[in-house]
KEGU-190054 format. One record per residue (C-alpha): x, y, z. Coordinates in nm, 3 decimals, padded with zeros to 5 digits. Each point is the difference from the previous one (the first is absolute). Layout:
NODE        u        v        w
NODE        X        Y        Z
...
REM end
This chain:
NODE        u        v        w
NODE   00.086   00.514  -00.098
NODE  -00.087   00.074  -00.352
NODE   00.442  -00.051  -00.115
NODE  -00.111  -00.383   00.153
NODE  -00.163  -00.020  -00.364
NODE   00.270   00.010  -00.204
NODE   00.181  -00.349   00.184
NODE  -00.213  -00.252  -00.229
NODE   00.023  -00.199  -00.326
NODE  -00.226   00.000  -00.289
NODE  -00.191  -00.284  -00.077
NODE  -00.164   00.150  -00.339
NODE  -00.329   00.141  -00.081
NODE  -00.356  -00.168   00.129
NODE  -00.294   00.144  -00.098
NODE   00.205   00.296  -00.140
NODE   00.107   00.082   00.333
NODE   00.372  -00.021   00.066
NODE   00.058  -00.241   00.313
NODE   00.332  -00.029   00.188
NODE   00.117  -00.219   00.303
NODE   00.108   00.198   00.282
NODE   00.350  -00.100   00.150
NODE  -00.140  -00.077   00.355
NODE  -00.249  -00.268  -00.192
NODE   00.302  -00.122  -00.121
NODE   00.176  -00.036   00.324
NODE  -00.279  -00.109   00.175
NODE  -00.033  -00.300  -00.272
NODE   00.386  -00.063   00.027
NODE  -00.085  -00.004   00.392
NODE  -00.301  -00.250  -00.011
NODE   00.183  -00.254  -00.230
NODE   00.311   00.008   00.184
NODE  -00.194  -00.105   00.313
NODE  -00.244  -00.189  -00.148
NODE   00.307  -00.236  -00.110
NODE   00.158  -00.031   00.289
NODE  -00.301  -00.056   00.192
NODE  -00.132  -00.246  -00.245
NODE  -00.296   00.154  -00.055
NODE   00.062   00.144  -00.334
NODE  -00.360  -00.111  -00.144
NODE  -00.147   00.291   00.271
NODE   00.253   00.249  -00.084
NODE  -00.105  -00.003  -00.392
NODE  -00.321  -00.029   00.049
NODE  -00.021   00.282   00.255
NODE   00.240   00.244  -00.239
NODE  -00.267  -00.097  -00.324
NODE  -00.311   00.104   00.258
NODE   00.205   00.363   00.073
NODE   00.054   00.028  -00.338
NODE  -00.341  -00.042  -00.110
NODE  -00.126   00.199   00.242
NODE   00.202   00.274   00.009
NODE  -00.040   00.013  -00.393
NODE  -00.361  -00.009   00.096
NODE  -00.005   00.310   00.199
NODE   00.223   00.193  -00.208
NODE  -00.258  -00.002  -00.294
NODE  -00.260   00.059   00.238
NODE   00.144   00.342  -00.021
NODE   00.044  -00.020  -00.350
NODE  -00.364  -00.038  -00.020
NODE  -00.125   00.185   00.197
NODE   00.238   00.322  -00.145
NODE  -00.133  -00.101  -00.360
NODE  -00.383   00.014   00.122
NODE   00.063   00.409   00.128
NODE   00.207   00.068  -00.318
NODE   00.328  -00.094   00.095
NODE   00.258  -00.215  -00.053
NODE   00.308  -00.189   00.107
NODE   00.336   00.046  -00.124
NODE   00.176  -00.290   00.179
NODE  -00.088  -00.246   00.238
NODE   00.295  -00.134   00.215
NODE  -00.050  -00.300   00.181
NODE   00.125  -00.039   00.413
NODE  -00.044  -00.212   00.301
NODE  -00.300   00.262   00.107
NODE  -00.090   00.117  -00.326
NODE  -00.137   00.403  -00.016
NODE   00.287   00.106  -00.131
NODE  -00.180   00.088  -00.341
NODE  -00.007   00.394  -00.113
NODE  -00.342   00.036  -00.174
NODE  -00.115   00.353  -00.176
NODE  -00.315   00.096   00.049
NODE  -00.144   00.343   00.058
NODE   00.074   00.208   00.299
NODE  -00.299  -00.036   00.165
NODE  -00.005  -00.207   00.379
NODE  -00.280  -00.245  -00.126
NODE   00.209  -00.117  -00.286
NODE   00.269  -00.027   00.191
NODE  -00.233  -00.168   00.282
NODE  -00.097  -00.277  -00.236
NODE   00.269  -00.069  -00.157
NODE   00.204  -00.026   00.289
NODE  -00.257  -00.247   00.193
NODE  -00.057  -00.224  -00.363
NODE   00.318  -00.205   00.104
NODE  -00.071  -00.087   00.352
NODE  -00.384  -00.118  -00.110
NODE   00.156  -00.219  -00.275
NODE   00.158  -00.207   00.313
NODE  -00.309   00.046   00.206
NODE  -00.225  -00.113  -00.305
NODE   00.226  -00.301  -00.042
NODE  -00.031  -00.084   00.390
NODE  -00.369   00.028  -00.035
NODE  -00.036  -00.239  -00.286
NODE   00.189  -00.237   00.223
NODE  -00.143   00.082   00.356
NODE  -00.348  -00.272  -00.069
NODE   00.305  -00.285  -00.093
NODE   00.173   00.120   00.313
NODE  -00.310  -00.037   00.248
NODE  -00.151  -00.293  -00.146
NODE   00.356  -00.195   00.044
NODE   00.178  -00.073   00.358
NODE   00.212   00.297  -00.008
NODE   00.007   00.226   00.303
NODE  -00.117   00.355  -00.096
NODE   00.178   00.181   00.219
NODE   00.345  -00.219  -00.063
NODE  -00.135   00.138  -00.367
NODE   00.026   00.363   00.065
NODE   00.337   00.037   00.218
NODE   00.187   00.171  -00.198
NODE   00.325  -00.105   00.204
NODE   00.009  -00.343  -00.099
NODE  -00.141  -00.241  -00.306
NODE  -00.259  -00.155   00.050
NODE   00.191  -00.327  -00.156
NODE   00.267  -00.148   00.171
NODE   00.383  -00.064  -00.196
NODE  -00.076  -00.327  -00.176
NODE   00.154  -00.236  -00.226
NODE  -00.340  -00.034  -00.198
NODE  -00.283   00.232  -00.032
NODE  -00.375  -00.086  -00.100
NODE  -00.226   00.238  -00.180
NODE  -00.189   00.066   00.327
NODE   00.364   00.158   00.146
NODE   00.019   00.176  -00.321
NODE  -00.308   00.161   00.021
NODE   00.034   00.101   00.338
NODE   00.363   00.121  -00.085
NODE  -00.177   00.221  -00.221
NODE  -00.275   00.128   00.199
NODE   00.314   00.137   00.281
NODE   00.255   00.122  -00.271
NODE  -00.299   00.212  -00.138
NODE  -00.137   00.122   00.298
NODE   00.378   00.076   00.114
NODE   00.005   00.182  -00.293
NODE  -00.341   00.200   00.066
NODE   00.100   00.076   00.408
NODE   00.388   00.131  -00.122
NODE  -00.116   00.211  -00.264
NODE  -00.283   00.183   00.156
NODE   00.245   00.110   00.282
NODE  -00.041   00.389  -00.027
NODE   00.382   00.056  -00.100
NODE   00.207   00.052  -00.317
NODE   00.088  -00.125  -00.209
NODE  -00.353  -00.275   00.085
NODE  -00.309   00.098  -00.174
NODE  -00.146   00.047   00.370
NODE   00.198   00.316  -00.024
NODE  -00.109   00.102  -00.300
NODE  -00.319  -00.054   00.058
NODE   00.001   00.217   00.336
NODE   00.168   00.276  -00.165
NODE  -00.308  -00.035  -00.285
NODE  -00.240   00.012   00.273
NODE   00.157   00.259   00.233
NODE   00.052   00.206  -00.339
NODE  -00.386  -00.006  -00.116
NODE  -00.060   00.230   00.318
NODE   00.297   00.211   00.003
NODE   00.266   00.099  -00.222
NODE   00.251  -00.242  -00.153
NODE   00.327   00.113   00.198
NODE  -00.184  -00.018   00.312
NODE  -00.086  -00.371  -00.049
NODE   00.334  -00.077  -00.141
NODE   00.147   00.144   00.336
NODE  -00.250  -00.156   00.207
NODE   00.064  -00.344  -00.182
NODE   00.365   00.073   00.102
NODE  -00.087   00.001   00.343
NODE  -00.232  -00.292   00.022
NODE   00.230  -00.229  -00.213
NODE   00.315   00.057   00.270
NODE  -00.242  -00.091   00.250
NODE  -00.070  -00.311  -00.162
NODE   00.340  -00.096  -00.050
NODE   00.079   00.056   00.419
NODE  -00.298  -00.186   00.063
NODE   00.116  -00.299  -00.233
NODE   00.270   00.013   00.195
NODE  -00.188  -00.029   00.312
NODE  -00.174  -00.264  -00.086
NODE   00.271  -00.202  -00.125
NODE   00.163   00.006   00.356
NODE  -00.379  -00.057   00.171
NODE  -00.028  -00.359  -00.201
NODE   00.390  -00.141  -00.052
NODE  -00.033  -00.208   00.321
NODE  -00.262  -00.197  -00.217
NODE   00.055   00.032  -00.327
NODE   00.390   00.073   00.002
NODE   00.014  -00.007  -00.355
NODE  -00.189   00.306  -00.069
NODE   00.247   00.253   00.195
NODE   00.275   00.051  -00.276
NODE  -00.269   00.016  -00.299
NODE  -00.241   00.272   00.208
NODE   00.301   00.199   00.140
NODE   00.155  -00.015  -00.376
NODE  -00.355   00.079  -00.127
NODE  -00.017   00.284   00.226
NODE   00.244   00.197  -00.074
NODE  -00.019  -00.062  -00.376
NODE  -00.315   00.164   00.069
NODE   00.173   00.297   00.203
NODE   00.262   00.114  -00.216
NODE  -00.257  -00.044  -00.296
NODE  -00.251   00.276   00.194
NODE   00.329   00.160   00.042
NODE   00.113   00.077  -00.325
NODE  -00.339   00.066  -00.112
NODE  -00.016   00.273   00.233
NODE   00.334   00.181  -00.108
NODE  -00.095  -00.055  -00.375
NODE  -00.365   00.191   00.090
NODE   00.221   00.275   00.202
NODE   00.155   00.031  -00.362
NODE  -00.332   00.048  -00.161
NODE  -00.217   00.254   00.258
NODE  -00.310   00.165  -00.150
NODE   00.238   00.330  -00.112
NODE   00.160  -00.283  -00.291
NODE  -00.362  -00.045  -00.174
NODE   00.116   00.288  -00.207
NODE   00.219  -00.221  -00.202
NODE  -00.272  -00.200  -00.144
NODE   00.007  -00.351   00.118
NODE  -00.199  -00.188   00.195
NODE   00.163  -00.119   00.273
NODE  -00.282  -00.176   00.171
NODE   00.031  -00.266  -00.299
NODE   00.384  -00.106   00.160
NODE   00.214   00.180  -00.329
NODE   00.253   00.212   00.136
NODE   00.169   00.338  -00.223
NODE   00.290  -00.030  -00.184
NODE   00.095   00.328   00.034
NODE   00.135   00.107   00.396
NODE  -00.114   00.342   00.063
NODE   00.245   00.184   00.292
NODE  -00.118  -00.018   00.278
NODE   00.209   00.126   00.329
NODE  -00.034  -00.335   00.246
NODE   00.185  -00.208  -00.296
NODE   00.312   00.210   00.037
NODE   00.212  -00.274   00.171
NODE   00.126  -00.308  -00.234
NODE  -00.235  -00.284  -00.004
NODE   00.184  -00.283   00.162
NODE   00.128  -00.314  -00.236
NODE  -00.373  -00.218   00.092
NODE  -00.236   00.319  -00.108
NODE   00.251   00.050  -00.364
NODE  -00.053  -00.339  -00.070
NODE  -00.378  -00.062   00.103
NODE  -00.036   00.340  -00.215
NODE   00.214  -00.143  -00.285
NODE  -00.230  -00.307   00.023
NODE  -00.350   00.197  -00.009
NODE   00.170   00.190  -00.294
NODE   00.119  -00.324  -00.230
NODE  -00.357  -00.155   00.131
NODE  -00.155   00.377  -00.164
NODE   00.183  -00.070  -00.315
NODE  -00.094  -00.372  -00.052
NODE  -00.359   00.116   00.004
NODE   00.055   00.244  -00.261
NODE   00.156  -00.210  -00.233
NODE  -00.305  -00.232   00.092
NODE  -00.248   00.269  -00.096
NODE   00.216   00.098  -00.312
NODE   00.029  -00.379  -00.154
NODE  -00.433   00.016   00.058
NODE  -00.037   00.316  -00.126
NODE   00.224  -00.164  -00.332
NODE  -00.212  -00.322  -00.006
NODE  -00.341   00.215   00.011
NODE   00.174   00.142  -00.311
NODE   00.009  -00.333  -00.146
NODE  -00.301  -00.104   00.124
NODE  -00.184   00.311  -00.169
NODE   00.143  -00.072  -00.377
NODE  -00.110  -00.373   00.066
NODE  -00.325   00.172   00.066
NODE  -00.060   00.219  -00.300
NODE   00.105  -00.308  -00.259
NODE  -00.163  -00.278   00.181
NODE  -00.286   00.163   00.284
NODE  -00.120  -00.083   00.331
NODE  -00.043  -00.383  -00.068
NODE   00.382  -00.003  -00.051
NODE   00.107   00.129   00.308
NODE   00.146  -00.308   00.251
NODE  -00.147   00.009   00.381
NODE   00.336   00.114   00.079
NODE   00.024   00.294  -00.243
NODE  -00.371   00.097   00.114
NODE   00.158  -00.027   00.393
NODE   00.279   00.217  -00.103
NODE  -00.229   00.252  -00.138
NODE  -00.193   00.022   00.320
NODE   00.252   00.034   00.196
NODE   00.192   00.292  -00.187
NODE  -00.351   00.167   00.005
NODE  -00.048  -00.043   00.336
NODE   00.342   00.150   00.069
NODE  -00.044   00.329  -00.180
NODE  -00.357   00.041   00.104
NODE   00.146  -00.041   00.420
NODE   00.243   00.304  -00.165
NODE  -00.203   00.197  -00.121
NODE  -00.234  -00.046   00.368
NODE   00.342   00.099   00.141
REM end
């Protein structure tokens, strides 16, 4: 659900990139400590949270990366349990879209790969290693470097299995549309992405009542999981209902996940939207605005950054104010494409 975006906190700029904590990373941290206190085991739960947090930040600049290496760029990166939930612009073409979408999940893979050799060589059991049900490391008081690593090696392969699940708003889903797209048109893959990501969601389901009699733990967070994942292919679906082929006349590019400002009549939205669809649309419109004003205070700092670079040249131009220019670039070059 791209509203889900706007329920975070900033935490500043890093590498010129605006990144901001997601509420549910919040929770989830309020969660683990809570626990971890009154189970005693406090030393896992921070240690646990910092891997999540690492990683996560990992994979979202994977996609940061990879978007800047096709010409792109990120505007924000916002930080969850699952992490994905980063909008990068790149141009509408399925293999950018491809790449960047995978570049997360192969961060986490890469980082399970690096530790796989530690992993094998040591007395852990490798298929313990890979359940993605349960840690690999039991609840303990104290936790040596070997449980660490291994805590790693599962939160980042958790991390690689969730997000390549073909369904919004995962980069598996993004990265089926991308493929289904570079053979047919882009509506047809959205639709068909649809499709395949409420199957996933019943089939989460599924499996969450096929394994509770032996890992009872996992029911709530897969049935919870699941239809997250429904109601996100959901509304995805009604907002590409909104935006058929007959809209491209107005200009945008609707493939890239911007939405128009301006609501053209159209006879099936005769009856009132209902009190949930005013406010997510009051939300995707205040979220519409904030990245204006983002684009307008760049668009004034490449101002600044120009004067500084007719008094002073090239060589006086920060990393950050050379970021900033390749990023407003990038952004007018993917409108102009459009």
């Amino acid at each position: 659900m791209r509203d889900l975006l706007s329920w975070n906190v900033p935490l500043g700029r890093w590498a010129g990139v605006p990144v901001r904590l997601h509420v549910f990373f919040i929770l989830l941290a309020v969660l683990a400590l809570y626990f971890g206190e009154r189970a005693e085991v406090m030393p896992y739960s921070l240690a646990a949270l910092a891997i999540l947090f690492v990683s996560v930040l990992a994979h979202e600049f994977g996609h940061c990366f990879a978007a800047a290496r096709i010409g792109g760029h990120a505007d924000q990166l916002v930080l969850w349990p699952l992490g994905g939930l980063t909008h990068v612009n790149v141009s509408s073409d399925p293999q950018a879209e491809l790449i960047t979408a995978l570049a997360g999940p192969l961060m986490n893979l890469s980082a399970c790969l690096v530790l796989a050799p530690a992993m094998l060589a040591g007395e852990t059991d490798f298929a313990t290693l890979i359940n993605p049900l349960e840690p690999p490391v039991p609840l303990a008081i104290h936790l040596t470097w070997h449980d660490v690593l291994r805590l790693t090696f599962w939160i980042n392969w958790l991390l690689t299995l969730v997000n390549l699940l073909p369904a919004y708003p995962l980069d598996g889903g993004r990265a089926l549309r991308a493929m289904i797209w570079q053979r047919w048109d882009y509506h047809v893959a959205a639709r068909v992405t649809v499709s395949v990501a409420m199957s996933t969601a019943f089939v989460l389901c599924g499996v969450a009542w096929i394994v509770h009699y032996r890992y009872e733990f996992a029911l709530l967070p897969l049935v919870l999981f699941g239809v997250f994942l429904f109601f996100s292919a959901k509304q995805e679906g009604e907002q590409m209902q909104e935006h058929e082929p007959g809209d491209a006349g107005l200009g945008y590019d609707f493939s890239q996940g911007y939405t128009s400002l301006d609501r053209q009549y159209d006879p099936r939205r005769e009856r009132e939207p209902g009190p949930l669809r005013r406010w997510l649309e009051s939300r995707r419109l205040a979220r519409l605005e904030r990245q204006q004003q983002i684009e307008e205070e760049d668009e004034r700092r490449v101002d600044e950054i120009l004067a500084r670079l007719h008094e002073s040249g090239i060589d006086g131009l920060s990393s950050e104010d050379r970021a900033l220019l390749d990023r407003v670039s990038a952004r007018y070059r993917n409108r102009l494409r459009g």
